[in-house]
Steps between C-alpha positions, in 0.01 A plus 500: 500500500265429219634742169278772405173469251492660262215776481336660196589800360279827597319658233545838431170663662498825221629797407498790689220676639368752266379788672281774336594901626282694743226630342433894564265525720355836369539876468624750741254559771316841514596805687240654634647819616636608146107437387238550738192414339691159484428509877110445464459442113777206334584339794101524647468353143825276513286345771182468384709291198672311713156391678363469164777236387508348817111424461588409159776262611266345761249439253782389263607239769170362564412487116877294492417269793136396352718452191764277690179354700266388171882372298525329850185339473529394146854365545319301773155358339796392203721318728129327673437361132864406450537372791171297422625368154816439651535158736560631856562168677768386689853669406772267544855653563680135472488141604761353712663213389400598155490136404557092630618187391276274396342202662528773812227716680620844563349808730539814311508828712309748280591870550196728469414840438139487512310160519192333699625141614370231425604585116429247254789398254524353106774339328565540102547121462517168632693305834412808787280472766452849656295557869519790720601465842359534827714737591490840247729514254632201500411213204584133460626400167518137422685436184439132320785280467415496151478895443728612215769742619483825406353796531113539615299830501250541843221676541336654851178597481163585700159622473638823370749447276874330418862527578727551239637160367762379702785290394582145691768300442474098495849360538669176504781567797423485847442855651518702804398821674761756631537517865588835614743669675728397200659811388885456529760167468509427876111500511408336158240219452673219436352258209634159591388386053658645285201450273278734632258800439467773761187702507601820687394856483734808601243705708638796613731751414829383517400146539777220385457076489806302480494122443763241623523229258738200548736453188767257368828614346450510144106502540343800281184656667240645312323806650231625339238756622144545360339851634411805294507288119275173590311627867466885404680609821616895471875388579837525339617159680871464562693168557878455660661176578712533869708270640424417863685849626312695300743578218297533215650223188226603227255764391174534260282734442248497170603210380137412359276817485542623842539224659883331587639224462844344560714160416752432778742185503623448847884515561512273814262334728276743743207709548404759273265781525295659248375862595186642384456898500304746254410835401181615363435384096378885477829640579432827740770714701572263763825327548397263769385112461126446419234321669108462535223267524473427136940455438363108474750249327588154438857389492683170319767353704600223317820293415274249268416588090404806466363624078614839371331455223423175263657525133351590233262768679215470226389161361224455203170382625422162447864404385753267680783714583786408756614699765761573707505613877780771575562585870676402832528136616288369259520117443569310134217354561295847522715681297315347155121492479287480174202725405173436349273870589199641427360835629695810474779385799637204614617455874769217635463357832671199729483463831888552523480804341500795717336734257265480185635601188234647212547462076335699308283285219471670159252393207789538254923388481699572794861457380815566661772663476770361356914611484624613279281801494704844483374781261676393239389127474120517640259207577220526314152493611150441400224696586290465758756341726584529871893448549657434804870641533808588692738756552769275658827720448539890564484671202300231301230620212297211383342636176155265292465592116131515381330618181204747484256630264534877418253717755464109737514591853662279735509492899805395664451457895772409698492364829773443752461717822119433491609166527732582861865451244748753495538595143379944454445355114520703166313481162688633238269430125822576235425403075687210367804715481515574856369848462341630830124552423356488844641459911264440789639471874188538779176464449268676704698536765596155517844385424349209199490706128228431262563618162252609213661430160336585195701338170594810278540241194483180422798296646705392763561654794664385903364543831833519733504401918724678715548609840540878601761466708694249275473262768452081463496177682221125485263696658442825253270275338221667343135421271480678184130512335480616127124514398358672230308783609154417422167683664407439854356629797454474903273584730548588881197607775552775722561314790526123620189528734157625495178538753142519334222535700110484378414881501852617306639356175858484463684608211830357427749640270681306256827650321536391145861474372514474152829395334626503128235689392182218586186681430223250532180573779563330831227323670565441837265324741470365898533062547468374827208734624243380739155485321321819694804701329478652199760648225447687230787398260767823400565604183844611421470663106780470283570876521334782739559577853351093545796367363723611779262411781140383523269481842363165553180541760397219742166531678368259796101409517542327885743272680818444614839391350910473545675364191716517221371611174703529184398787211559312115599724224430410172577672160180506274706521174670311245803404792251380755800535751365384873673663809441498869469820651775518872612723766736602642578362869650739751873537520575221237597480147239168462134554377164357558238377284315414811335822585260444847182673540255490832181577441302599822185389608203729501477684790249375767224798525554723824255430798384834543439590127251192474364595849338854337398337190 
């Protein structure tokens, strides 16, 4: 008998019902035999009122439903012209497998909503070659033997309009599709490598996939499942190791984001499953296992290296910095790797690797921490800096001394679960003394603190890193960025897609986000536009309702056109600051600068119009 899953707990639906009391329904009817003349004169006239407000409710309820009819109408000639401005192409649920290994040609099953096949498809950069199939919804996907691994962003598009971007995964292991029925120990799919990725989906309600994999006393196994953080699947993924009865020998469940992840050294020779189940990432009142069309994930078997993350976690650009490789059954010869990086992030990748690992790349020092570091004898920091740090015993504060300006304001960002580590961090800001000025857990509802600290004097003052919970271990690691707080700003459009067509200009809305007080006019303008397309660049004033959110209009004399386009802000002050505007992409935390519009051709003039002219 396999043991029980566990099952999430159901939400409480509400309190009570409230109930309102009966309302009176009136007075006391009339008697007519203590009052005759209310035989033929109040009630006759009780009636005629009655008639009278019944006509008057009928004409009420007409008035109300040409009301309901005309808000109808509008509500419908608005969603026409959003619907317009807004791509309506081909709506992509998921692709299955969500990635390949490269040097390999894969068929991807796409799962549609709404789409007309054959659909076209673009690729954000280099090494994939993307066709449609005969057969609908299917595409082939050869990836070069050369293609960097990582992750790719697709796009699916036709005539009239785009799919949102999609992520793809190019890998270095060799992978494999799940083979259903699979859903308990006797029945599993049995992976004969133990160096493999599985690209399954859990379909239904109550689906489960369990995986046989071969292992060697002493051998750890790395499981590691990529679904609602990296492919935007709605699932809360969960991962048990079983022996060969069934008995379950391990458990994760969030171990990065939402998505598990578990270590597992072998105690003797013999087949091993690992089970796959979920619930829904929105949690809802169900208690059952999850399931549906777009539940799409990829899963790491391996017993080869595999990188929790590469040490320090922020290098300075353009400076040699070495770095170390922290994981599972990583070689010596791995384990130490050297760094020269430009850009703003730095990824490592080796064949025998079975994941990429990213750095962050900073334009100023990226120190690190250094023991001993308590309260009472701080490291001290310059600033800017970007420090990388750990909270390696229970209990452990690591505490940076820095001086300030009086009225200076300094960010402090911390990042750890962002990151997929364990550490719930703390920001404690305390004078040189140790006197508590400031404390910061969560952050907008996110579990990494970010601090504001303006200097009350000149002097010195500490940052402190803790954990919540008081917990500890090699991987709380965490990257601490200290940056003065100077003026700045983003911009985001309204959506990730658009549709213009000849006889109706779009308008696209573009959020400004001002920070630390930047008050400069924005100029923001289209790149990338075919040359029958016109923008008129937006304004964003320094102050006024513009400097929260300007319309930027694009207007199409004639032809036809599926593309990315970018929009370029630029600051037309003394700061000069340049920033590209992005989107966000459906049911991911990632954003795009690449925003698609399709412009449609002019329409071809009807028959029968032409035929009375």
């Amino acid at each position: 008998m396999l043991p029980p899953l566990p099952t999430s707990p159901k939400r409480q639906r509400g309190s009570a019902r409230h109930t309102s009391p009966k309302r009176q329904r009136g007075s006391a009817p009339v008697d007519a035999t203590k009052n005759p003349r209310s035989r033929f004169g109040l009630v006759w006239r009780d009636r005629n009122q009655r008639a009278c407000h019944a006509h008057a409710g009928v004409s009420m309820l007409w008035q109300s439903q040409r009301v309901l009819l005309a808000l109808f109408l509008l509500a419908l000639v608005t969603a026409t012209v959003h619907a317009t401005a807004l791509a309506a192409g081909p709506d992509v649920r998921a692709l299955l497998p969500a990635g390949g290994q490269r040097g390999t040609t894969v068929e991807v099953d796409v799962s549609f909503k709404t789409a007309k096949w054959p659909v076209q498809a673009w690729v954000d950069s280099p090494g994939l070659t993307i066709t449609a199939g005969e057969e609908k919804n299917k595409l082939s996907v050869a990836i070069a033997a050369d293609a960097a691994p990582g992750l790719r962003w697709i796009r699916l598009y036709d005539g009239e309009g785009s799919s949102a971007p999609l992520p793809f995964v190019v890998g270095t292991l060799a992978e494999v599709g799940e083979k259903e029925p699979n859903d308990a120990p006797h029945e599993a799919q049995e992976i004969g490598s133990s160096t493999t990725v599985v690209n399954g989906r859990l379909e239904k309600s109550g689906d489960v996939d369990v995986f046989m994999v071969p292992l060697s006393r002493g051998q750890t196994l790395v499981a590691s499942l990529a679904g609602h953080e990296t492919l935007g699947s709605p699932m809360d993924a969960v991962l048990h190791v079983v022996s060969a009865g069934g008995f379950q020998l391990a458990y994760n469940h969030d171990s990065r984001g939402l998505d598990p992840e578990i270590t597992f050294t072998a105690p003797s020779d013999g087949l091993y499953g690992v089970r796959v189940f979920a619930f829904p990432s929105a949690p809802n009142s169900s208690i059952r296992f999850s399931g549906s069309p777009d539940y799409v994930y990829r899963l790491t078997l391996t017993t080869g290296p595999f990188v929790d993350y590469a040490w320090p976690l922020a290098v300075t650009r353009g400076s040699e910095t070495p770095v170390e490789l922290h994981g599972w059954n990583v070689p010596d010869a791995l384990a130490t790797t050297t760094v020269t990086a430009e850009g703003d992030r730095y990824e490592i990748t080796d064949p025998q690797l079975g994941n990429v690992v990213d750095i962050a790349v900073e334009p100023h020092t990226a120190p690190i921490e250094s023991e001993p570091n308590a309260p009472e004898t701080p490291q001290t920091i310059a600033l800017p800096s970007t420090l990388s740090g750990r909270i390696e015993q229970p209990g452990d504060v690591d505490a940076f001394a820095f001086d300030a300006k009086k009225d200076e304001t300094i960010v402090f960002t911390l990042e750890s679960r962002s990151l997929g580590y364990p550490l719930d961090g703390v920001l404690e800001l305390t004078d040189a003394e140790g006197k508590s000025l400031s404390r910061v857990d969560d952050a907008g509802g996110e579990r990494d603190p970010v601090a504001t600290f303006k200097a009350p004097a000149d002097g010195t003052f500490r940052v402190q890193v803790s954990d919540l919970n008081y917990q500890g271990s090699s991987r709380h690691v965490y990257r601490l960025r200290a940056t003065p707080a100077e003026p700045d700003y983003q911009v985001t459009a309204d959506a990730h897609a658009y549709t213009l067509a000849a006889d109706k200009p779009v308008e696209i809305t573009m959020a400004i986000d001002r920070r630390h007080g930047f008050a400069e006019e924005i100029q923001i303008t289209a790149t990338g536009l075919p040359e029958f397309v016109a923008a008129e660049p937006a304004v964003s004033a320094a102050s006024g309702d513009s400097a929260k959110s300007v319309k930027l209009k694009l207007t199409s004399s004639g032809g036809a056109f599926s593309g990315p386009v970018r929009f370029e802000a630029r600051a037309t002050g003394e700061s000069k600051l340049e920033r590209t505007a992005t989107a966000a992409i459906p049911n991911l935390t990632e954003r795009t600068p690449d925003v698609w519009l399709t412009v449609a051709p002019p329409k071809e003039p009807d028959a029968a119009e032409e035929s009375k002219k």
